[in-house]
C-alpha positions as CSV (number, residue, x, y, z in Angstrom):
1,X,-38.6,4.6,-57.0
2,X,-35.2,4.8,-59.1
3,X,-33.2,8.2,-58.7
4,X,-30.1,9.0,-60.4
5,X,-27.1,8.4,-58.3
6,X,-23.9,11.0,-57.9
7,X,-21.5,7.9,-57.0
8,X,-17.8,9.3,-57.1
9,X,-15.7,7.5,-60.4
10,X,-12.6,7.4,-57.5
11,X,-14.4,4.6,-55.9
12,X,-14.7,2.7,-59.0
13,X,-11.1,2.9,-59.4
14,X,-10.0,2.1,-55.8
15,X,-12.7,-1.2,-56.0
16,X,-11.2,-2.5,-58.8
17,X,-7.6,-1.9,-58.2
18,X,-8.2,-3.0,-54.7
19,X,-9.3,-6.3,-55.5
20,X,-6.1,-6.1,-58.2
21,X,-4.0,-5.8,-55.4
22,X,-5.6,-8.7,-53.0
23,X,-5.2,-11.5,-55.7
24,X,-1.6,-10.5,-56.3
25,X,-0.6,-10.9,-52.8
26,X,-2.0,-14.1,-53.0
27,X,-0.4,-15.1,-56.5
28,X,3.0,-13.8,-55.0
29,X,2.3,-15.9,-52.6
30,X,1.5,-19.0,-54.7
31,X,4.3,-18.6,-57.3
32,X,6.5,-20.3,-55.6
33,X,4.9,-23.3,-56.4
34,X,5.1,-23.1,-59.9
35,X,8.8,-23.8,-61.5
36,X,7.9,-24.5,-64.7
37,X,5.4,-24.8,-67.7
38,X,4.0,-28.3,-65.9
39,X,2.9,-26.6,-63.2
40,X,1.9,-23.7,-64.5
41,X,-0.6,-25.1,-66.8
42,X,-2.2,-28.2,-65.0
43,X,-0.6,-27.5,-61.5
44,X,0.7,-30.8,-61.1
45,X,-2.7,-32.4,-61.4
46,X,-2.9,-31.9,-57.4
47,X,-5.9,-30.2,-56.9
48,X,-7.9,-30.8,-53.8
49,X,-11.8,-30.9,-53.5
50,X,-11.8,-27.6,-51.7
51,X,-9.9,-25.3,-54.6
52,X,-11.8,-27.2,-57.1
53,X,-14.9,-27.0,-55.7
54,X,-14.1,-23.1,-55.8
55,X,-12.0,-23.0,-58.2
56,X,-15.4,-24.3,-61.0
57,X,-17.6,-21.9,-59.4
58,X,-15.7,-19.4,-60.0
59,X,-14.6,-19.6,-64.0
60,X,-18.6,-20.6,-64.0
61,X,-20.0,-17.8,-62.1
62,X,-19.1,-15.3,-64.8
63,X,-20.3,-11.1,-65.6
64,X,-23.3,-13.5,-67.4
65,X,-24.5,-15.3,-64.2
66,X,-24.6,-12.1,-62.2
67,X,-25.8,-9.6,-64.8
68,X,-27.6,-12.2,-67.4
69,X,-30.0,-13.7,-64.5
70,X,-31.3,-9.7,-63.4
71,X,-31.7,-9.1,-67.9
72,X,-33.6,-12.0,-68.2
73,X,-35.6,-11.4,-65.5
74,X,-36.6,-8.1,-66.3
75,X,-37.0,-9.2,-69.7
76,X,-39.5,-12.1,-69.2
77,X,-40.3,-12.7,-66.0
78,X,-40.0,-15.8,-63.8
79,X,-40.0,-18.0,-66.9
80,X,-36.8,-15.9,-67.8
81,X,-35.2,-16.2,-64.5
82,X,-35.9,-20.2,-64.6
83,X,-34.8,-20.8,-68.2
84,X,-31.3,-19.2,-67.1
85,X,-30.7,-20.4,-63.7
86,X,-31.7,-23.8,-63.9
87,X,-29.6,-25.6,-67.3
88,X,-26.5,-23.6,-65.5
89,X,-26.1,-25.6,-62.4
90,X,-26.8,-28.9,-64.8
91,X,-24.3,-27.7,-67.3
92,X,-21.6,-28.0,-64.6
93,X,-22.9,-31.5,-63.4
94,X,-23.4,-32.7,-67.0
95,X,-19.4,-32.9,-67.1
96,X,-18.7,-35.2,-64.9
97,X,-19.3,-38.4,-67.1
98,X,-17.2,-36.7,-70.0
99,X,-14.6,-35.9,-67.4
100,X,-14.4,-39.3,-66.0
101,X,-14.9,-41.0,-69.2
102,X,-11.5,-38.8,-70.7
103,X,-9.6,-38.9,-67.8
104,X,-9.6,-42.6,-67.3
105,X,-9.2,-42.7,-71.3
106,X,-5.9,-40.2,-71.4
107,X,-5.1,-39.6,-68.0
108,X,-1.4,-37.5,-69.0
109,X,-3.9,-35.4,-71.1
110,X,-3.9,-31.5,-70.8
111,X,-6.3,-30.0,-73.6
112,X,-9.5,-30.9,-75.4
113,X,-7.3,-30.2,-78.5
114,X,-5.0,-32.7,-77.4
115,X,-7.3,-35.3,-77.5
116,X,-9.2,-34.4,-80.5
117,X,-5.6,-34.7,-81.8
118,X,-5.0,-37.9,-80.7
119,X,-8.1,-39.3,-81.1
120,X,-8.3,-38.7,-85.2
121,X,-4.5,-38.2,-85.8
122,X,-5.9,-35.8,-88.6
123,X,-5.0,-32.0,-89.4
124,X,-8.3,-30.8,-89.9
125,X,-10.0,-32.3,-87.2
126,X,-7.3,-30.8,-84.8
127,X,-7.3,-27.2,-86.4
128,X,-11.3,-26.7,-86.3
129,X,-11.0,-27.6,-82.6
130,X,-8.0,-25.4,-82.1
131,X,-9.5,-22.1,-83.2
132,X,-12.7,-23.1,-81.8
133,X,-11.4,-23.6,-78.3
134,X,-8.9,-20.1,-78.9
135,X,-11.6,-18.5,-80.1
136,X,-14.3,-19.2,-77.4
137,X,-11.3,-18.8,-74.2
138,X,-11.0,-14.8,-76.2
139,X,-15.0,-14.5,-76.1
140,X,-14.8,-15.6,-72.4
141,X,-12.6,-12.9,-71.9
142,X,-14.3,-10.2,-73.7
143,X,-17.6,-10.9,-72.1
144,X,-16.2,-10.5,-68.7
145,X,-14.1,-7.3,-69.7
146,X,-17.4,-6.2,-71.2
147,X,-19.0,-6.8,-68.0
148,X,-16.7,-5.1,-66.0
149,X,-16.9,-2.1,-68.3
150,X,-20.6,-2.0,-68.0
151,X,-21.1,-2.4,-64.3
152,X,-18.2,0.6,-63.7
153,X,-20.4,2.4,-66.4
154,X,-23.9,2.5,-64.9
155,X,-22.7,2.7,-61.1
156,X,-20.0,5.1,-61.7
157,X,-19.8,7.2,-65.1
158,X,-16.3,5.4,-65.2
159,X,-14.8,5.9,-69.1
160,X,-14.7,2.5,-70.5
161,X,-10.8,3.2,-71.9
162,X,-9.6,3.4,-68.0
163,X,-11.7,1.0,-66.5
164,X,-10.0,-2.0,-69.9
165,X,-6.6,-0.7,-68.8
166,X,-6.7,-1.0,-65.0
167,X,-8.9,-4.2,-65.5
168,X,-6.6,-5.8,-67.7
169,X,-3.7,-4.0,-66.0
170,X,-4.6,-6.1,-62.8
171,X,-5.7,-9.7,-63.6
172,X,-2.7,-10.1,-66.5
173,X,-0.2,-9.3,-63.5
174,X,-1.3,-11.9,-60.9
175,X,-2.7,-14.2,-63.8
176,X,0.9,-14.5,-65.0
177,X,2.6,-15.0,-62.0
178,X,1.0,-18.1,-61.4
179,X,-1.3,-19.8,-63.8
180,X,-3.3,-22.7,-62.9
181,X,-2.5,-22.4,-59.0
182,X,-3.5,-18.9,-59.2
183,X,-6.4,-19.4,-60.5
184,X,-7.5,-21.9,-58.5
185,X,-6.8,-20.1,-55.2
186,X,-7.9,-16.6,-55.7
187,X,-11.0,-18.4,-57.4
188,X,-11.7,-20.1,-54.3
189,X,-11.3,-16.9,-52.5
190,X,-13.5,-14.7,-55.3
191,X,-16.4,-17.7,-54.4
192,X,-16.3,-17.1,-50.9
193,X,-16.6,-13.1,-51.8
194,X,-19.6,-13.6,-54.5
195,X,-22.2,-16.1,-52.8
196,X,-22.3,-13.9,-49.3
197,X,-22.4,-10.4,-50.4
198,X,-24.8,-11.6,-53.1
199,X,-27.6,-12.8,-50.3
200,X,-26.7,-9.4,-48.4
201,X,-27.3,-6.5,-50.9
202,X,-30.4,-8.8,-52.3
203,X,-32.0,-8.5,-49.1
204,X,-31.7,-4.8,-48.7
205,X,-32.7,-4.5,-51.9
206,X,-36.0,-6.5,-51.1
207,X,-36.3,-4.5,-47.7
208,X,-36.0,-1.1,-49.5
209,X,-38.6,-2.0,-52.0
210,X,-41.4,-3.1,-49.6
211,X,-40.6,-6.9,-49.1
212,X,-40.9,-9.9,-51.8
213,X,-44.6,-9.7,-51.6
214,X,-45.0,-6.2,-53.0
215,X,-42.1,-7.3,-55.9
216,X,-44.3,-10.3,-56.8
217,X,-47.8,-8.4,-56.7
218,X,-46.2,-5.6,-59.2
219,X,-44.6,-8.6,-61.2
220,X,-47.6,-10.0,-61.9
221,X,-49.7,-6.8,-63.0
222,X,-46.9,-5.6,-65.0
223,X,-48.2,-8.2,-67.8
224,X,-49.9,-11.5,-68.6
225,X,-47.2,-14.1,-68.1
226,X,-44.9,-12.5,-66.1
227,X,-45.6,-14.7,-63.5
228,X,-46.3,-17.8,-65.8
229,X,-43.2,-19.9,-64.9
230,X,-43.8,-21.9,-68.1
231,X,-44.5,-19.1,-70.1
232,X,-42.7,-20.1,-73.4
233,X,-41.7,-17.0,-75.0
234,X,-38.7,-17.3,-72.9
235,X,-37.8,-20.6,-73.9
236,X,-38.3,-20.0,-77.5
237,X,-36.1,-16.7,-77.1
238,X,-33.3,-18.0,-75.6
239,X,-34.0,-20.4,-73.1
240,X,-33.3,-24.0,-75.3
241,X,-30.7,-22.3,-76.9
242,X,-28.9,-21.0,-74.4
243,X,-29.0,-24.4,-72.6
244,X,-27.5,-26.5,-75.3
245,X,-24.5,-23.5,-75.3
246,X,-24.2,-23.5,-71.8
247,X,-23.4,-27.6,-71.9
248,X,-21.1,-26.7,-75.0
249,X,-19.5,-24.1,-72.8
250,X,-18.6,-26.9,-70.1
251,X,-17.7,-30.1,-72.2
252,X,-16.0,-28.4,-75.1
253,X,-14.1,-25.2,-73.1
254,X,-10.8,-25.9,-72.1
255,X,-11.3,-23.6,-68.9
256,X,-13.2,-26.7,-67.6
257,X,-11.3,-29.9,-69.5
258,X,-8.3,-28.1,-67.8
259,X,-9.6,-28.6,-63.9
260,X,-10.5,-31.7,-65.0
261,X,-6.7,-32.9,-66.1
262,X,-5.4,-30.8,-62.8
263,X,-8.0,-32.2,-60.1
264,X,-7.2,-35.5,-58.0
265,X,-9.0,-38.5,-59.8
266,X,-10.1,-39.4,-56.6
267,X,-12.2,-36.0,-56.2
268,X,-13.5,-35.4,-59.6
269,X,-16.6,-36.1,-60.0
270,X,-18.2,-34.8,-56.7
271,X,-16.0,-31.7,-57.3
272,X,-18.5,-31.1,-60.3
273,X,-21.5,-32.4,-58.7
274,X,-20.9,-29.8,-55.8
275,X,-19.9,-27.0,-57.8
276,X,-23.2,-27.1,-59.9
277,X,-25.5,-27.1,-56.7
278,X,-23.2,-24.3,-54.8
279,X,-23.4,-22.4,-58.2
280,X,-27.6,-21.8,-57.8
281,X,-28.3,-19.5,-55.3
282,X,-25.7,-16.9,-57.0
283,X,-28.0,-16.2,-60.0
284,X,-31.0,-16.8,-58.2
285,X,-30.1,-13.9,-56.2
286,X,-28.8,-11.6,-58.5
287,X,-32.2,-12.3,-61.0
288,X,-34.7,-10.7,-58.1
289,X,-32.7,-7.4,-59.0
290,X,-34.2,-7.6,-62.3
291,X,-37.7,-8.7,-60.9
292,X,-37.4,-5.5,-58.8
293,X,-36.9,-3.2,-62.2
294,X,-39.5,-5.3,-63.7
295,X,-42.1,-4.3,-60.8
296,X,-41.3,-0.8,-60.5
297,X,-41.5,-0.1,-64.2
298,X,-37.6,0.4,-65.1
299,X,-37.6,2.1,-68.8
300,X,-35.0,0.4,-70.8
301,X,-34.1,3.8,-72.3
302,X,-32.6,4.6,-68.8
303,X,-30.3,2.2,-69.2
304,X,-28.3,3.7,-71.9
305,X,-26.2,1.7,-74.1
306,X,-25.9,-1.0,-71.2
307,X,-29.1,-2.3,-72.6
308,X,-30.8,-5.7,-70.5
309,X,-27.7,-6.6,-69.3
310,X,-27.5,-3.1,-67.1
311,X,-30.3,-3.8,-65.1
312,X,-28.9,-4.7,-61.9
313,X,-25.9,-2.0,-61.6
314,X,-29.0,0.2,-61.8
315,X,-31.1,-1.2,-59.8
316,X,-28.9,-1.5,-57.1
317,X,-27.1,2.1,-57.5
318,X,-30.2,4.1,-57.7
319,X,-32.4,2.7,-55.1
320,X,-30.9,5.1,-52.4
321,X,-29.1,2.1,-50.4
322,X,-26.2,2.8,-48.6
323,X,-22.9,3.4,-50.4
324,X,-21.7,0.4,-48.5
325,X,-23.6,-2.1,-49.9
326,X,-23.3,-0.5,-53.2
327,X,-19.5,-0.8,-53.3
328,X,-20.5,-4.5,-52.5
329,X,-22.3,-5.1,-55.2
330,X,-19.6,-3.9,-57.4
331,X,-17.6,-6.4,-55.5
332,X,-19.6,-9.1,-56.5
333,X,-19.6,-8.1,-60.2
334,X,-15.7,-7.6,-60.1
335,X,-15.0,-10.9,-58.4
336,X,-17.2,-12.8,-61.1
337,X,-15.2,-11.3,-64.1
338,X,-11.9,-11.2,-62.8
339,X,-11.9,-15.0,-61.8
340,X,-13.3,-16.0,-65.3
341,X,-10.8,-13.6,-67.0
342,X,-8.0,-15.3,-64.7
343,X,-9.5,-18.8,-65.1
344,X,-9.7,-18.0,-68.9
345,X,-6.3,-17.1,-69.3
346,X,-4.7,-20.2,-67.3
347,X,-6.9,-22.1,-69.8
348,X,-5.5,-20.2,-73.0
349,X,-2.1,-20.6,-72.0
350,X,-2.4,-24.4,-71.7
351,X,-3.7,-24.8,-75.5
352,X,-0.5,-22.0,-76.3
353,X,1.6,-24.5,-74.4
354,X,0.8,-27.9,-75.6
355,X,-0.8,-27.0,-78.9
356,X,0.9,-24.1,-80.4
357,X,4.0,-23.5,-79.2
358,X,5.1,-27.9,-78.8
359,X,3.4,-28.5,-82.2
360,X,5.2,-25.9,-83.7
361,X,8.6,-26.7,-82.2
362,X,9.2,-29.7,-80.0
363,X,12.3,-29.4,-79.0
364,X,11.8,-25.7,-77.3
365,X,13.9,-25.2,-74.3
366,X,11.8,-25.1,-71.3
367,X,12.5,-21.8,-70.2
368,X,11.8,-20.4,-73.2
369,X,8.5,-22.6,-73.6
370,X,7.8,-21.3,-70.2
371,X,8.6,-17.6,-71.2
372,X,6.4,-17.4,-74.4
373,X,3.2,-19.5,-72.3
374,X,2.8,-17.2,-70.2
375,X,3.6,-14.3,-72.4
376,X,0.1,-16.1,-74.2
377,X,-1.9,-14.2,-71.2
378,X,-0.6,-10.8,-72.0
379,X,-1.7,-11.3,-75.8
380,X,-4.9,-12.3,-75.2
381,X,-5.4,-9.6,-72.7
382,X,-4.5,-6.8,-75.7
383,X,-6.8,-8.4,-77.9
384,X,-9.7,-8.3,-75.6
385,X,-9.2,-4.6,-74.5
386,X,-9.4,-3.9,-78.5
387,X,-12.4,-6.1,-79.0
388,X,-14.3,-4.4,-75.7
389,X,-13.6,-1.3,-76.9
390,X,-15.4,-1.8,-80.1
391,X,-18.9,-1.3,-79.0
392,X,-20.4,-4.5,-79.5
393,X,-23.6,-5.7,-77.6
394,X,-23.1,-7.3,-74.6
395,X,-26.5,-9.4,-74.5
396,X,-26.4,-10.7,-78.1
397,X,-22.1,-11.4,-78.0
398,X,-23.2,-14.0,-75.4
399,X,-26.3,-15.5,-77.0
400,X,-24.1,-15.6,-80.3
401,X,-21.4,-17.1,-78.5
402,X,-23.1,-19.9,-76.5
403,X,-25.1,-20.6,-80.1
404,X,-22.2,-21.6,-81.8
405,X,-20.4,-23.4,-79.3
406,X,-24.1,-26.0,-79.0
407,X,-22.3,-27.0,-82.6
408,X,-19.8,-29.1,-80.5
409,X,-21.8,-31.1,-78.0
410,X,-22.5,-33.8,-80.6
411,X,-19.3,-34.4,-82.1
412,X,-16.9,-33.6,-79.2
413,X,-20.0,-35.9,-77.0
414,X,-19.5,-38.9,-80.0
415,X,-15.5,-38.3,-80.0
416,X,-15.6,-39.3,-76.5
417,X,-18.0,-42.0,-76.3
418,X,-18.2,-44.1,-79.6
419,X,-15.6,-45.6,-81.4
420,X,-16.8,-45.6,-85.0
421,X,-17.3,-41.6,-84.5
422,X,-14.2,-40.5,-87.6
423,X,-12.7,-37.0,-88.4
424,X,-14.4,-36.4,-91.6
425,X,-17.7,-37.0,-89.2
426,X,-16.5,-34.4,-86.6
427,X,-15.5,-31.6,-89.1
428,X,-18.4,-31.6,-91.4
429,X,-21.3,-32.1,-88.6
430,X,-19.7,-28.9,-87.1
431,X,-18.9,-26.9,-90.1
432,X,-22.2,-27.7,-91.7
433,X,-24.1,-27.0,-88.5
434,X,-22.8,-23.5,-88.0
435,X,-23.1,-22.8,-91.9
436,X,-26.7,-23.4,-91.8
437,X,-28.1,-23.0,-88.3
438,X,-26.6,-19.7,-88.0
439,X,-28.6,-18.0,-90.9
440,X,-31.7,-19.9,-89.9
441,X,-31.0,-18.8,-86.1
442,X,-30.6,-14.7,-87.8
443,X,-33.5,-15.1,-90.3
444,X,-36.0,-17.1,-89.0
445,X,-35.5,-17.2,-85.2
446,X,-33.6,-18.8,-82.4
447,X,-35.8,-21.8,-81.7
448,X,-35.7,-23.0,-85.3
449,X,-31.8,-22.1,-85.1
450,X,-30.8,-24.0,-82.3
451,X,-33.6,-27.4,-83.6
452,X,-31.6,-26.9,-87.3
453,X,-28.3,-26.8,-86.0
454,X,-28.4,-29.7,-83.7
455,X,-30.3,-31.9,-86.5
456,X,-27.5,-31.5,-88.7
457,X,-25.2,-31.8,-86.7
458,X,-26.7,-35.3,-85.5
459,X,-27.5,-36.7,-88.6
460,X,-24.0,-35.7,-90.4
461,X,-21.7,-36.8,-87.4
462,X,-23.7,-40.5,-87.5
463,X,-24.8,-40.8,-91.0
464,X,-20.8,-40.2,-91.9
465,X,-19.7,-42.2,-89.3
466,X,-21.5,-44.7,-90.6
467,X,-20.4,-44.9,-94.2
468,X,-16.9,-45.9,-92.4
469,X,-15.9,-49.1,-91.2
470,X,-12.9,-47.2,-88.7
471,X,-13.3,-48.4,-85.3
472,X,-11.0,-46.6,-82.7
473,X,-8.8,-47.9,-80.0
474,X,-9.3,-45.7,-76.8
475,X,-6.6,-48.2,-74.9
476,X,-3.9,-46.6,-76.7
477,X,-5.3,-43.3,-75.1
478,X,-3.8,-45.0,-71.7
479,X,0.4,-45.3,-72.1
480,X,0.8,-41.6,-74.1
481,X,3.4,-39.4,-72.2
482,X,2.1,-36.2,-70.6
483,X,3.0,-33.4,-73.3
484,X,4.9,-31.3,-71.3
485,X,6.4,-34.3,-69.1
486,X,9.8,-34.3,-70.5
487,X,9.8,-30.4,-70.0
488,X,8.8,-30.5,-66.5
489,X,12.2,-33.4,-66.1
490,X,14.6,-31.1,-67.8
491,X,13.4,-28.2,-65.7
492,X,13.6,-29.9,-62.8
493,X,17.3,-30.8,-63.6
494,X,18.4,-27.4,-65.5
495,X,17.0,-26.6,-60.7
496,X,19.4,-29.0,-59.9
497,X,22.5,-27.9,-61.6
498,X,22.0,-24.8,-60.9
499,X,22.2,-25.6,-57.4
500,X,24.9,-27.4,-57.6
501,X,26.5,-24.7,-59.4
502,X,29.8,-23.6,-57.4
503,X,30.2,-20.1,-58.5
504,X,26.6,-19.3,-58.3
């Protein structure tokens, strides 16, 4: 059924730099509406329904939504394909009463950090989330590098040293043009290019092998439970982990806390709601590719060192379908990585901006705060070419990654919602949590991983709590200045003078 395919590496190249070139029209286009660090990091807190709607679908519908769902797939079964499609959509509409909740709390807010900050006026507390939120915006960004470097791989032989130069080469250029109002707009634009094409190729795919009865038949005498949608070796494997990470990945990732700061207040919550039903049917699609290897007998081996997460690229490239829809499904897989690299970056640069670089000197100039933001993007982009280029595994970096960031959902939940929740609290319960659900996660399994870290976590973020008698005042959240308000004023004037300016 599978034969090798003889795709030329040119047309991985002219893909990738193609779409390169589309969303910098389009942030060339945009930059003009961003003057200064304001607006390049929360975009004047003016987006619509429409670019938000897009704009979460996009930074959602990451490399792992459209590679992940066909791994899984292959891997279990349906039980596998449920157990990653479904908590994803909910993930997304699980944020809208933590995003209500903090906007109406701090609604001049612009990080998670910032709040954590505010809410505990403790160093600590506001460093652990720091490096947490940094560190989980650079995994975003390797993953999706990583995923870019695998699809060119299986499709196209493509050297994973060029495709991490031209890759990064293209989304740092329009990224840092435009920031937030980049990102929101060529998101929109990558959504519209994912959900379609996805439905398209599937189909074709389904045609070429016979028709969804034939895949399902096959399915189901390729083993016992393959068909068993409540099979639980899938939820045991990753299926309750990964769920608690992927609500982590929403309430404590800045990518989303940022949309929700830039949206209209008005808009907010159905922007979520719609986002995480829009978001189904794109790895519900892409997970029958890996139903397809799982029918026809795909040999891991084949795979190389793509592993799992290469089962789509290969399914799709060696079925003998036209070199059309081919190029479209590399499409797909571009679109997804280069908006959650973009959206990823716009996110980094807003922690740079208002917890780096205005911590560290608070009287910065605003060009020059504007300068070194944005400078933030071309950073993090080196560091994730060097980090791709290492080798690691593609399937377990993200299993690892969404493990450790199910540490936050209690504390950053508790932060949020309940006053007597105190900074000693929200360090040790995450701290501890990691210390010891990580090497029962490696050692004993991820079931008993994920149930051990979120016990401790629980039970040390309340049982400390308790011991205090602090009570906090969220009303004081309400009259703090924007961070970057004052900078967006002097801007505005350092505009005006210049205008004014006779010789210029």
């Amino acid at each position: 059924m599978f034969h090798p395919s003889d795709l030329s590496p040119g047309l991985g190249i002219a893909l990738m730099l193609g779409l390169g070139a589309f969303m910098f029209v389009v942030a060339s286009t945009v930059r003009t509406m961003v003057k200064n660090t304001h607006d390049f990091v929360i975009a004047d807190r003016r987006i619509g329904f429409g670019f938000g709607v897009g704009s979460v679908i996009a930074v959602w519908t990451w490399s792992m939504a459209v590679m992940m769902s066909s791994a899984q797939a292959y891997t279990f079964g349906i039980s596998g394909l449920i157990w990653f499609v479904v908590p994803n959509g909910l993930a997304v509409m699980v944020m809208v009463p933590f995003a209500l909740k903090l906007r109406r709390q701090m609604p001049a807010g612009y990080t998670i950090v910032e709040f954590i900050r505010e809410r505990f006026q403790n160093r600590p507390a506001t460093t652990v989330m720091l490096v947490a939120m940094l560190l989980g915006l650079l995994a975003e960004i390797f993953i999706n590098l990583f995923g870019v470097v695998l699809v060119t791989g299986v499709v196209f032989g493509l050297n994973p040293t060029v495709v991490l130069i031209v890759t990064l080469g293209t989304v740092t250029v329009y990224s840092y043009f435009g920031g937030l109002w980049t990102s929101a707009i060529t998101a929109t634009f990558n959504t519209l290019l994912i959900t379609v094409p996805a439905a398209v190729v599937v189909l074709y795919v389904l045609a070429k092998v016979g028709g969804p009865d034939v895949i399902f038949q096959k399915v189901g005498e390729a083993g016992p439970n393959t068909l068993n949608a409540f099979d639980g070796q899938a939820a045991a494997a990753f299926g309750i982990s990964l769920a608690l990470g992927l609500l982590a990945s929403t309430m404590a990732d800045q990518t989303f806390w940022q949309k929700a700061w830039a949206l209209k207040p008005a808009t907010m919550g159905r922007t979520f709601v719609w986002a995480g039903l829009w978001f189904y049917p794109i790895p519900i699609a892409m997970g029958l590719l890996g139903l397809v290897a799982l029918a026809f007998n795909l040999n891991v081996e084949d795979l190389g060192a793509a592993g799992p997460g290469g089962v789509g690229p290969y399914v799709v490239s060696n079925l003998g379908l036209p070199l059309i829809l081919i190029a479209l499904y590399v499409l797909i897989i571009l679109n997804a990585c280069y908006s959650t690299i973009d959206g990823a970056f716009s996110a980094l640069s807003s922690v740079v901006a208002v917890d780096i670089l205005k911590r560290a000197k608070p009287d910065i100039a605003p060009k020059s705060l504007f300068r070194w933001t944005k400078a933030s993007i071309i950073i993090a982009g080196v560091l994730g070419g060097i980090v791709v280029s290492s080798g690691i595994d593609y399937v377990e970096l993200v299993n690892t990654v969404y493990f450790i960031k199910a540490a936050l959902i209690i504390p950053l939940g508790l932060a949020i919602f309940w006053r007597r929740m105190t900074s000693t609290a929200f360090v040790t319960s995450l701290l501890l949590a990691i210390a010891i659900g990580y090497p029962v996660r490696e050692y004993v399994g991820e079931l008993p991983g994920i149930i051990t870290l979120e016990a401790i976590s629980l039970v040390a973020a309340v049982g400390i709590s308790l011991l205090s008698k602090q009570s906090f005042d969220f009303d004081s959240l309400k009259s703090r200045r924007g961070a970057l308000s004052e900078d967006k004023r002097q801007a505005a004037a350092a505009d005006r003078d210049e205008d004014l300016d006779p010789v210029r």
